[in-house]
Backbone as numpy.savetxt, mean C-alpha at the origin, in Angstrom:
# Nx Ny Nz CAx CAy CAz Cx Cy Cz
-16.52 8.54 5.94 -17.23 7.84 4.87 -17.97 6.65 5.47
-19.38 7.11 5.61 -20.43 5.87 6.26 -19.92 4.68 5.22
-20.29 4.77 4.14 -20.22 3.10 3.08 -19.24 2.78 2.71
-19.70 1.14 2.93 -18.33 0.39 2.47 -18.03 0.26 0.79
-19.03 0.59 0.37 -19.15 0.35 -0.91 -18.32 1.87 -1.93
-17.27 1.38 -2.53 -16.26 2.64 -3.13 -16.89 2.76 -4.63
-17.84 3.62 -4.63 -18.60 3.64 -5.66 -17.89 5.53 -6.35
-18.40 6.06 -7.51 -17.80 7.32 -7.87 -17.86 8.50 -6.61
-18.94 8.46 -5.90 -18.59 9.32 -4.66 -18.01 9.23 -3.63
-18.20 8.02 -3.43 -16.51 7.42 -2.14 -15.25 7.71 -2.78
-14.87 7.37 -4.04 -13.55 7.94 -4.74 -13.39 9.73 -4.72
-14.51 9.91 -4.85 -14.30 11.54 -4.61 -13.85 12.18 -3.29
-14.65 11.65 -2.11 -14.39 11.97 -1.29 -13.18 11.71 -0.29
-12.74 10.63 -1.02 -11.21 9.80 -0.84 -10.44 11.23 -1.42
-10.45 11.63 -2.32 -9.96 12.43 -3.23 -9.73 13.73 -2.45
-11.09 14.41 -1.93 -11.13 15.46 -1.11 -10.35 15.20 0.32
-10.23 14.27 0.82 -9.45 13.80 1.90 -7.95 13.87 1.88
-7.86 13.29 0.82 -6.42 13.46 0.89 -5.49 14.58 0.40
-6.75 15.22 -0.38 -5.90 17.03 -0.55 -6.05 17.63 0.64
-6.52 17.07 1.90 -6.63 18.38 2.66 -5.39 18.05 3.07
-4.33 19.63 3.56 -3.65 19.91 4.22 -3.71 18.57 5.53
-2.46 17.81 6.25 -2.59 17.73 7.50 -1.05 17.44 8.30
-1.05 17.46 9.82 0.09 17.32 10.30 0.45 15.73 9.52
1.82 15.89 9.74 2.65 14.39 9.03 2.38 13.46 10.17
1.66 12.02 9.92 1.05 11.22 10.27 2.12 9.92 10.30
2.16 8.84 11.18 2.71 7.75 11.14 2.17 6.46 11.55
2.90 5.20 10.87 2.11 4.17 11.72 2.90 3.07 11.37
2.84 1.95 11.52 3.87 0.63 11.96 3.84 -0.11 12.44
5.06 -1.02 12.42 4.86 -2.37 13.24 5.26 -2.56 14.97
5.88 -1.02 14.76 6.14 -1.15 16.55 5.62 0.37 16.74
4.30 0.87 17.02 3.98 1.91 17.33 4.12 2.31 18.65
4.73 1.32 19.82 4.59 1.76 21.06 5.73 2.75 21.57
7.37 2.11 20.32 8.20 2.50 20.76 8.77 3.51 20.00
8.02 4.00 19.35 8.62 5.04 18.72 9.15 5.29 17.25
9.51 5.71 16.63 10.47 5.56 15.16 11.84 6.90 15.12
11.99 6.52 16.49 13.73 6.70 16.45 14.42 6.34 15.25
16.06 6.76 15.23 16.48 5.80 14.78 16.53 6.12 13.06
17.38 5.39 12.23 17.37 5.23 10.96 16.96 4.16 10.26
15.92 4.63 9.27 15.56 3.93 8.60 15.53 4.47 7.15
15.44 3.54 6.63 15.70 3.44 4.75 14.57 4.22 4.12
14.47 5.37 3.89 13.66 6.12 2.92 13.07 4.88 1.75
11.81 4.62 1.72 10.79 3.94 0.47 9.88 4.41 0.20
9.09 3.89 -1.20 7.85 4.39 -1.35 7.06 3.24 -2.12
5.61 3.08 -2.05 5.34 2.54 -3.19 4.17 3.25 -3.13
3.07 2.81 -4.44 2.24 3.29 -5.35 1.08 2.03 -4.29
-0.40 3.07 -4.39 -1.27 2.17 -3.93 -2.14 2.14 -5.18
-2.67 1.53 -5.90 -2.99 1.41 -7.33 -4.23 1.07 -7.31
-5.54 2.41 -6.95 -7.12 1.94 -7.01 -7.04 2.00 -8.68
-7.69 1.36 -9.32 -7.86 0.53 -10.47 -9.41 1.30 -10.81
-9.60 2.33 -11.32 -11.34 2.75 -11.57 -11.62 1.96 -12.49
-13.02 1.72 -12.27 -14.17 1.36 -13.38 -15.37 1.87 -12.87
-16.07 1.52 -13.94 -17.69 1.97 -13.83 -18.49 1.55 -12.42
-18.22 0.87 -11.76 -18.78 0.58 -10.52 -17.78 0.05 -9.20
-16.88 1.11 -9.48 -15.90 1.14 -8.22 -14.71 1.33 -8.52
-13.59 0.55 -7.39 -12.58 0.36 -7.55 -12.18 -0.64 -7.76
-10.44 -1.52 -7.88 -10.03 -2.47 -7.51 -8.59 -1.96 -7.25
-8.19 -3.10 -6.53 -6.20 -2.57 -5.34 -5.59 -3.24 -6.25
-4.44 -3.09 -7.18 -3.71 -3.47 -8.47 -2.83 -3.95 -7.30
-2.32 -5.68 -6.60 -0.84 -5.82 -5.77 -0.37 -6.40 -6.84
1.26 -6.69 -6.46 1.86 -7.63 -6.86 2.38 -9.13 -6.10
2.73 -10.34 -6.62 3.55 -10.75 -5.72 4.92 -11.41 -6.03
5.92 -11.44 -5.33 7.32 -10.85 -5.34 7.32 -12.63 -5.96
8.51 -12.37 -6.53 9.43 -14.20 -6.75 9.58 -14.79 -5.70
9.94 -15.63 -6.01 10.36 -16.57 -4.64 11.58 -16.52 -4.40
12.44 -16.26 -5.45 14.34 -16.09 -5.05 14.59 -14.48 -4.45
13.90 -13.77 -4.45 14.38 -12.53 -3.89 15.36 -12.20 -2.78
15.83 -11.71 -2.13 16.23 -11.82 -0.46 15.54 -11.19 0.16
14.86 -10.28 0.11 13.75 -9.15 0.77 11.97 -9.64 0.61
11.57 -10.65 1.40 10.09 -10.96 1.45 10.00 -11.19 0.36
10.65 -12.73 -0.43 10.34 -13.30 -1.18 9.08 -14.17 -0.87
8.05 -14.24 -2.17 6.86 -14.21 -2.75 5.90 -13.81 -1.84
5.61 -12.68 -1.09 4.94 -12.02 0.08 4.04 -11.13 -1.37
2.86 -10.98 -0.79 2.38 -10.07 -1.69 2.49 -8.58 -1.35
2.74 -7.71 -2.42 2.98 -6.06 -1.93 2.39 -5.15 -3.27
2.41 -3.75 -2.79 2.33 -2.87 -3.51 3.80 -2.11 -4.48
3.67 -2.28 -6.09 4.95 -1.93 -6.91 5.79 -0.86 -5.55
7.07 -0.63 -5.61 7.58 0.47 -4.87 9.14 0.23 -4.75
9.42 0.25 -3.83 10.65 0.41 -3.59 11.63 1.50 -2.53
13.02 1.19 -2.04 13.41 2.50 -1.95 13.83 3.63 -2.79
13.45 4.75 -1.71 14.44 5.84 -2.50 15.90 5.60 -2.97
16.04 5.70 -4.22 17.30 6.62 -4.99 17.94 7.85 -4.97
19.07 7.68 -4.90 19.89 9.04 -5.10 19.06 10.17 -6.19
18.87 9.21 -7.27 18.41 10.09 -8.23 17.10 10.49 -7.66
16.14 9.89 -7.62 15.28 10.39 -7.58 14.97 11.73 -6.75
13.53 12.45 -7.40 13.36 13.89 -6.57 13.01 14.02 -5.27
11.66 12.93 -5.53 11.00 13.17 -4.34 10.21 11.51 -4.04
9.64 11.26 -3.08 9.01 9.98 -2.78 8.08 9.30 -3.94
7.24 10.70 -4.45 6.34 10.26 -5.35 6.85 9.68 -6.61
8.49 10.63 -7.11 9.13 10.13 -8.10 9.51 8.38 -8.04
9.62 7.99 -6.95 10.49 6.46 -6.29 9.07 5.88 -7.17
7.98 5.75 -6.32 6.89 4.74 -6.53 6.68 5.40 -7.61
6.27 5.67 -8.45 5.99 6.20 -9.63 7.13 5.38 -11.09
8.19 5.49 -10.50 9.59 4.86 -11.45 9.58 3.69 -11.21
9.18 2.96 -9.79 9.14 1.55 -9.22 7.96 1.04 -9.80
7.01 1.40 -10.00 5.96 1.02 -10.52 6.01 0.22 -12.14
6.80 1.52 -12.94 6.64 1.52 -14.09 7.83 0.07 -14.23
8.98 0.50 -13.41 10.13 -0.53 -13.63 9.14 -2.32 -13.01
8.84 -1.82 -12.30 8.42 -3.45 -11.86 7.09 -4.33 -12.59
5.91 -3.47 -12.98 4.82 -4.10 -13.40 4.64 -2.91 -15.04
5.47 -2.16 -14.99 5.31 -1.41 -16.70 4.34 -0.85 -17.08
3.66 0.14 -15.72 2.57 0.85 -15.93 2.62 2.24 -15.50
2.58 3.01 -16.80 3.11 3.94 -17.24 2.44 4.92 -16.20
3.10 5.85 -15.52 2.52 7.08 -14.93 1.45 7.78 -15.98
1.55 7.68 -17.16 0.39 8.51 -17.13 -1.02 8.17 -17.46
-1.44 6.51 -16.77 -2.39 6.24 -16.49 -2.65 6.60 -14.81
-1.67 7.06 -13.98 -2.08 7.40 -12.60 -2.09 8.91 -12.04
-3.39 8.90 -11.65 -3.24 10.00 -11.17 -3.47 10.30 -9.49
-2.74 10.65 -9.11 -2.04 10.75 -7.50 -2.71 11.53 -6.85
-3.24 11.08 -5.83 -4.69 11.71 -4.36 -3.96 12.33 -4.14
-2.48 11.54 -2.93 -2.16 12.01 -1.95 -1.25 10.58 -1.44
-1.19 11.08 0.00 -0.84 10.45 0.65 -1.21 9.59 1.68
-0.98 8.27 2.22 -0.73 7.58 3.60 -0.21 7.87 4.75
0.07 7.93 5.81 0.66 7.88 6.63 2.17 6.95 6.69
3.07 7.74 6.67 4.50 6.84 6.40 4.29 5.77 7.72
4.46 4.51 6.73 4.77 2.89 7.61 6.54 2.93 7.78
6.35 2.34 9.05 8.01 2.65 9.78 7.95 0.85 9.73
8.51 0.07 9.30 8.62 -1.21 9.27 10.01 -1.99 10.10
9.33 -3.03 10.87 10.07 -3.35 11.92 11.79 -4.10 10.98
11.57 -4.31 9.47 12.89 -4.42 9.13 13.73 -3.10 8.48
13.33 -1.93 9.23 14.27 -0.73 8.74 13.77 0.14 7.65
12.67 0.06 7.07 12.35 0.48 6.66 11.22 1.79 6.78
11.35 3.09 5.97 10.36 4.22 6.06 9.52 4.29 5.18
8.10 3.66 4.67 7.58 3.56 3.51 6.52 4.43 3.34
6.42 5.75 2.23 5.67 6.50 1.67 4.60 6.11 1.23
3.00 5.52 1.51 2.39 5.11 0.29 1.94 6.15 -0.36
1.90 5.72 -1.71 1.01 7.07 -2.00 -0.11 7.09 -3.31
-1.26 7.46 -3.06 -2.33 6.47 -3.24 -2.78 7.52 -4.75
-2.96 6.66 -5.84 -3.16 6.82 -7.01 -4.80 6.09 -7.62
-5.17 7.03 -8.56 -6.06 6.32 -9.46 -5.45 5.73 -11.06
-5.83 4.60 -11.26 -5.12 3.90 -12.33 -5.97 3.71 -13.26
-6.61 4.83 -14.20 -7.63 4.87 -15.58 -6.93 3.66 -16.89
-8.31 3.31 -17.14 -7.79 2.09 -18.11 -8.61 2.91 -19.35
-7.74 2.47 -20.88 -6.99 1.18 -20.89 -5.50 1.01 -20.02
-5.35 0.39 -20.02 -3.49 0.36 -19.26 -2.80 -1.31 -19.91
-1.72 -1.31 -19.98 -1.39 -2.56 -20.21 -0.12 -2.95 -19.37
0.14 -3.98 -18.48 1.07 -4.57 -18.14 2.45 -5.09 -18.19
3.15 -4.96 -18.51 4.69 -5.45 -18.11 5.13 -5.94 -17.37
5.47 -7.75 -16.78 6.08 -7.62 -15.70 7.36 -8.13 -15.66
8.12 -7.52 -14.26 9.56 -7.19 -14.71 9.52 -9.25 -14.00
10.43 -9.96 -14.93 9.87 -11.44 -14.21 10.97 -11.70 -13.26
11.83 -10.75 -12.85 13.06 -10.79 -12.21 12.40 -10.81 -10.60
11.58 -9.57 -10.26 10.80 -9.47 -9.42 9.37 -9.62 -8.94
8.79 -10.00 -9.87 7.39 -9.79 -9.86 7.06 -11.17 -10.40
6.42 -12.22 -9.97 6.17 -13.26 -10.13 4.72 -12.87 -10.83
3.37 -12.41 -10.58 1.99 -11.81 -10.99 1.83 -10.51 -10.25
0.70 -10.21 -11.03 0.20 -8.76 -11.01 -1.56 -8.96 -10.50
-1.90 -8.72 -9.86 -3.65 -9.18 -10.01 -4.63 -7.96 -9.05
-5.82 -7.93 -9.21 -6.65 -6.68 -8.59 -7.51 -7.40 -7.61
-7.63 -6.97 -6.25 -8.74 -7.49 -5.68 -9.77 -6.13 -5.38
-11.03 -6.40 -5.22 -12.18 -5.61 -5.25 -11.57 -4.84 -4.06
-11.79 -2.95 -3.78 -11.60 -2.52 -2.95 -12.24 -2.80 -1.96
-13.91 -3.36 -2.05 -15.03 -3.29 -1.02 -14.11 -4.78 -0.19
-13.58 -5.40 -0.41 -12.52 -6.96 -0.04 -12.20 -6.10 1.40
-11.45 -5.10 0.74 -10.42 -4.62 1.94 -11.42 -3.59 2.85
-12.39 -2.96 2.47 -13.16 -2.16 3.53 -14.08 -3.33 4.15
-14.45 -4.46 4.36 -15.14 -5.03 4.67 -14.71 -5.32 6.14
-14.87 -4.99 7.33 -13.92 -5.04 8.27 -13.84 -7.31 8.50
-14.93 -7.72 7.94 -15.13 -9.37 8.34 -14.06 -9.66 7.78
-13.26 -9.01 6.44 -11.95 -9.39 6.24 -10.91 -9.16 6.99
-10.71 -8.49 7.66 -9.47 -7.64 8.95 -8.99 -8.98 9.63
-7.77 -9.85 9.74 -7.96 -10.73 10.64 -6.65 -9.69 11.40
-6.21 -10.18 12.60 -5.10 -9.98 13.48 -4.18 -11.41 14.11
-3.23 -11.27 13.99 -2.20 -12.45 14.25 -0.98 -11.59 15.39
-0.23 -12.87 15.97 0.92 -12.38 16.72 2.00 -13.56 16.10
3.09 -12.94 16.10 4.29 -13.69 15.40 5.67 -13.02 16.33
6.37 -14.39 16.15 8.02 -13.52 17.38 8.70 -13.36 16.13
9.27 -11.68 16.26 10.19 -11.07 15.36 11.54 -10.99 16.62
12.31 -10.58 16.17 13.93 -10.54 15.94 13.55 -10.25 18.22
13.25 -11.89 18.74 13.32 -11.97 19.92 11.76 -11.41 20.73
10.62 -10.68 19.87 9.70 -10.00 20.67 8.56 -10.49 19.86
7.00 -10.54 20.45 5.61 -10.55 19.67 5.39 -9.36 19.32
4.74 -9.45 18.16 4.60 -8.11 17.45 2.99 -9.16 17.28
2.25 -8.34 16.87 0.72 -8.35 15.52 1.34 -7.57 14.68
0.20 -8.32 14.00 0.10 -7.86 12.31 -1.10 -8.02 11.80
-1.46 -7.46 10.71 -2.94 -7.66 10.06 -2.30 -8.81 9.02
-4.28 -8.99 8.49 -3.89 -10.29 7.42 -5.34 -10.02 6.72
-5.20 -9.95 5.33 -6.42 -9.76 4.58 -6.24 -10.72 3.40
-6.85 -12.28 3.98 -6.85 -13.06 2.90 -7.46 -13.00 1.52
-6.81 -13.17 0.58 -8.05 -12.83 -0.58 -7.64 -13.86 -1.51
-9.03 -14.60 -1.80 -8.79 -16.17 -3.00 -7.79 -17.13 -2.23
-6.96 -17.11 -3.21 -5.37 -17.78 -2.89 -4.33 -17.14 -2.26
-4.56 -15.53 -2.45 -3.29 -15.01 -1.89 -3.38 -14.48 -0.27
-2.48 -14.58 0.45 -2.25 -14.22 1.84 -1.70 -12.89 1.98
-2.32 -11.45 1.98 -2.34 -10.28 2.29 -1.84 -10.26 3.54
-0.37 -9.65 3.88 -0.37 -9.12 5.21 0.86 -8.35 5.52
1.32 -8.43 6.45 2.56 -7.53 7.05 2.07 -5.78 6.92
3.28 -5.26 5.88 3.43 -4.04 6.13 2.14 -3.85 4.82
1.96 -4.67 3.98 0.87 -4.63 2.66 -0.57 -4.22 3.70
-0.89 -5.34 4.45 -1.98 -5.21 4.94 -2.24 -4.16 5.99
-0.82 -3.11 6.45 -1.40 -2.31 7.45 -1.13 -1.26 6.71
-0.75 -0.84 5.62 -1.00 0.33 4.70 -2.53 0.24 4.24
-2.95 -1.22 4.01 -4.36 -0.67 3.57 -5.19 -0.84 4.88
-4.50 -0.95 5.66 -5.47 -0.49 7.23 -5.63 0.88 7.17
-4.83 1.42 7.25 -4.51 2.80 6.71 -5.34 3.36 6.41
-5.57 2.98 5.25 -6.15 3.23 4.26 -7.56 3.12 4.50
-8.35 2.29 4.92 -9.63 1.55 5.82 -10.02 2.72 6.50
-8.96 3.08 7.64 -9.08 4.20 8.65 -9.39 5.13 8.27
-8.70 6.04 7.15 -8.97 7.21 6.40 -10.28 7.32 6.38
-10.41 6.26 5.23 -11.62 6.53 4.72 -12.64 5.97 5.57
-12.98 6.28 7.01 -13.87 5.89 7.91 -13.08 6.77 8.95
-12.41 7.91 8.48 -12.65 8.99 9.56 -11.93 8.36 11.16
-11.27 7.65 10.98 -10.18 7.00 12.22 -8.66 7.57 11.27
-8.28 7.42 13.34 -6.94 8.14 13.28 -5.73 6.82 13.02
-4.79 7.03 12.56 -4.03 6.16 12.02 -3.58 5.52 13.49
-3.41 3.79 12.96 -2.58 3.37 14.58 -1.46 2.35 13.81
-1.11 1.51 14.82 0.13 0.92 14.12 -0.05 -0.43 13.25
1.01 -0.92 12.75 0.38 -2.38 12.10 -0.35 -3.75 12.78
């Protein structure tokens, strides 16, 4: 996809992309070394937001008392449950439980490339269209706000920044996609790298 601009035929062809058949794809915060090892089955919902002249990325951002990347901004999700069927069921139920937006305003492309996250985690995204009207719920336990930034934000590569930070003894990078007030990054910002890549015909790399 030459344009940055996600107008009704970039959504289509997003669309056609992600039905095609392909080998299972990965990517992360430590791509050099592998994704050995156990990690925690998750998923969340990537929430393009249609309207008449594009898209917008529906995040959330977390409370501040949480224990897990409190007030970090992210996409609704969660891990897998016992109960649940399948990945799509997780983000789909996480969605509705956290910001109260009913599956059957979304309707589901496909998939991301599973993010292997350097705190143990295996995260499914899995990328939805979110037809309005829709109305909001938020759960205030977890979800401090709900807000949309323009998709063209995140394809713009002048937004892409890159950082290095010492995790548990080692430098890692990470992406960072500032937007307004809020600070986009970690495992948020390399799912919609991801995502960037896809849709510009690049092969997935790590966070």
């Amino acid at each position: 996809m030459s344009s940055s601009i996600p107008g009704p035929q970039q959504l289509e062809e997003l669309r056609r992309v992600l039905g095609q058949p392909r080998t299972r794809l990965v990517s992360g915060d430590f791509p050099e070394v592998g994704f050995e090892g156990a990690h925690t089955p998750a998923a969340v919902l990537v929430p393009l937001v249609v309207s008449s002249d594009g898209a917008s990325v529906l995040l959330t951002k977390r409370t501040d008392h949480l224990r897990h990347h409190p007030g970090q901004i992210s996409f609704p999700g969660g891990r897998v449950e016992a109960a649940d069927k399948s990945t799509l069921e997780t983000a789909l139920r996480e969605t509705e439980e956290e910001v109260g937006l009913n599956r059957r305003h979304v309707e589901i492309l496909g998939s991301l490339p599973d993010y292997y996250t350097g705190t143990g985690f295996c995260i499914t995204p899995l990328i939805g269209l979110v037809h309005r009207p829709f109305k909001l719920t938020l759960d205030a336990f977890e979800v401090a706000e709900a807000f949309e930034v323009p998709l063209t934000h995140f394809l713009n590569p002048a937004n892409h920044q890159r950082h290095s930070m010492e995790f548990q003894g080692r430098m890692v990078d990470f992406h960072a996609m500032p937007y307004d007030r809020h600070y986009i990054w970690g495992a948020t910002a390399g799912i919609i790298m991801s995502l960037y890549r896809l849709m510009h015909g690049e092969p997935p790399a790590g966070g």
